[in-house]
C-alpha positions in Angstrom: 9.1 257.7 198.4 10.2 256.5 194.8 11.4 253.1 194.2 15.2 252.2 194.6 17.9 253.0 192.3 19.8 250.3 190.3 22.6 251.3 192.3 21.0 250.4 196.0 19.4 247.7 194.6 23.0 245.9 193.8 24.4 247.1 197.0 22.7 244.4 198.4 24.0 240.8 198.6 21.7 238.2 196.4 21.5 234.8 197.9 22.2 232.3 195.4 22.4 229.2 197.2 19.6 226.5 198.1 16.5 227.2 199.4 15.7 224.8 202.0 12.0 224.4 202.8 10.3 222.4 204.7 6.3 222.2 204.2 3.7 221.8 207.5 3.8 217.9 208.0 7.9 218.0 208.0 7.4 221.1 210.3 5.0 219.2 212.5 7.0 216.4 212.4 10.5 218.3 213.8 8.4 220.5 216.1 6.1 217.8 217.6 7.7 214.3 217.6 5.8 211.2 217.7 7.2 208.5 219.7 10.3 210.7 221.1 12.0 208.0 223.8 13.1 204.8 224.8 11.6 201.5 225.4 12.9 200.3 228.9 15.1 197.1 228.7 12.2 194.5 229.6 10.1 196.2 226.9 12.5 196.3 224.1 12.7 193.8 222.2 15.2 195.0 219.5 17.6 198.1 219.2 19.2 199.8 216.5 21.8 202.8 216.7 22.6 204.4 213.4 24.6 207.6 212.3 25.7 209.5 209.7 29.6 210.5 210.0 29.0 213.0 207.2 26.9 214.7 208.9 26.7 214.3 212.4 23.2 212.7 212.6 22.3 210.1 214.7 19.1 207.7 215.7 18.9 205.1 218.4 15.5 203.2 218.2 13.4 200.5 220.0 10.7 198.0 219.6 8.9 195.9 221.2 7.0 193.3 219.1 4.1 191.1 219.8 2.5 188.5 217.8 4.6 189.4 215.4 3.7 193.2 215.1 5.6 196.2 216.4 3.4 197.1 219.0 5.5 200.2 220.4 8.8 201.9 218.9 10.1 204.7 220.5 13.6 206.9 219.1 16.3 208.9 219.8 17.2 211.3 217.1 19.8 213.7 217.4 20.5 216.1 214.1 19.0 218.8 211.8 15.2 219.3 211.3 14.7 216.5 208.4 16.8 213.9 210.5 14.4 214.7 213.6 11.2 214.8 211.2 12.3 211.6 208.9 12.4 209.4 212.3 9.5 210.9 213.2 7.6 210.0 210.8 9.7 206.6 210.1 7.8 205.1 213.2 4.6 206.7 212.4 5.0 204.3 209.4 6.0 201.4 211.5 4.0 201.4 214.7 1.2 198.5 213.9 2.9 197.1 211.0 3.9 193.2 211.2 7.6 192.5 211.3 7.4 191.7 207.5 5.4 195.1 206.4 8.0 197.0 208.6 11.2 195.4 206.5 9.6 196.5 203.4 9.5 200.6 204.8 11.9 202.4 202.3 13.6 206.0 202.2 11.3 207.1 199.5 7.9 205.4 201.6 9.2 208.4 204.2 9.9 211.4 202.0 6.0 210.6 200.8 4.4 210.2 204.2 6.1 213.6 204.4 4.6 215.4 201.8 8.8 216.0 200.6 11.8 217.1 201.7 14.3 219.1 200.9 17.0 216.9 198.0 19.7 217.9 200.3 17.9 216.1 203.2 17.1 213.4 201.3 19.9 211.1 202.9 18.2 211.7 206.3 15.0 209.6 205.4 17.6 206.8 205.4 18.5 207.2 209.2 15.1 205.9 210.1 15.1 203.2 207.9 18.5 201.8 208.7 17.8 201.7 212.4 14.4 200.2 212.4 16.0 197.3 209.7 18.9 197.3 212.5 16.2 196.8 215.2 14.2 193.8 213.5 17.7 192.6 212.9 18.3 192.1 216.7 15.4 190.6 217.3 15.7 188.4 215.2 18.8 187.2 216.3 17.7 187.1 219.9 14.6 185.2 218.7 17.2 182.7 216.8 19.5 182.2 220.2 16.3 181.7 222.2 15.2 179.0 220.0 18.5 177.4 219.6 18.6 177.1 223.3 15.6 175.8 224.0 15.7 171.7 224.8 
């Protein structure tokens, strides 16, 4: 067999689009999950719920904090691959951490625990971040009512 004519070789449809790849630790991340979940209500000790209206994704996540440190976060993430890894990873990053580490977690701190992700999935690192800074958030506020009402 010779090798293919110009002619069949153009018959063919080039993809010239993105190429989206995602490298093992994303993969693992999407395919294996850490801290997939939810806290139960006398465990959680503060809740976020994020989304993305461009793009459909969403997270819900939980902690639960003691002496000062997230001792247990658990998340809901529902979206593509790099939404599902990204939150996966987010509380990876956060599990352990005092209150005050946790708040300093960015988008980027993500995308490197990662290994990368895709630019176009960039904005998904975000989700994670957003809801964990949404969860200290309401704890902190339920810390500042319990406070406020004590005699």
């Amino acid at each position: 067999m010779g090798s293919p004519s110009s002619k069949e070789k153009t018959d063919q449809p080039e993809y010239s689009g993105p190429i989206l790849y995602y490298n093992d630790t994303v993969l693992d991340h999407f395919t294996n999950p850490r801290n997939v979940g939810e806290l139960a209500e006398n465990e959680t000790d503060g809740y976020g719920l994020v989304g993305d209206p461009m793009c459909g994704d969403q997270m819900k996540l939980w902690i639960s904090i003691r002496s000062e440190r997230i001792d247990r976060i658990a998340f809901k993430s529902y979206g593509c691959p790099g939404a599902i890894a990204t939150s996966s990873m987010l509380t990876d990053l956060a599990k352990g951490r005092t209150v005050e580490e946790a708040k300093r977690i960015t988008d980027d701190d993500v995308v490197e625990a990662l290994g990368g992700i895709p630019e176009r999935k960039k904005h998904c690192s975000l989700l994670g971040v957003l809801a964990l800074q949404a969860a200290i958030k309401d704890w902190e506020t339920k810390c500042s009512l319990k406070k406020e009402s004590e005699p």
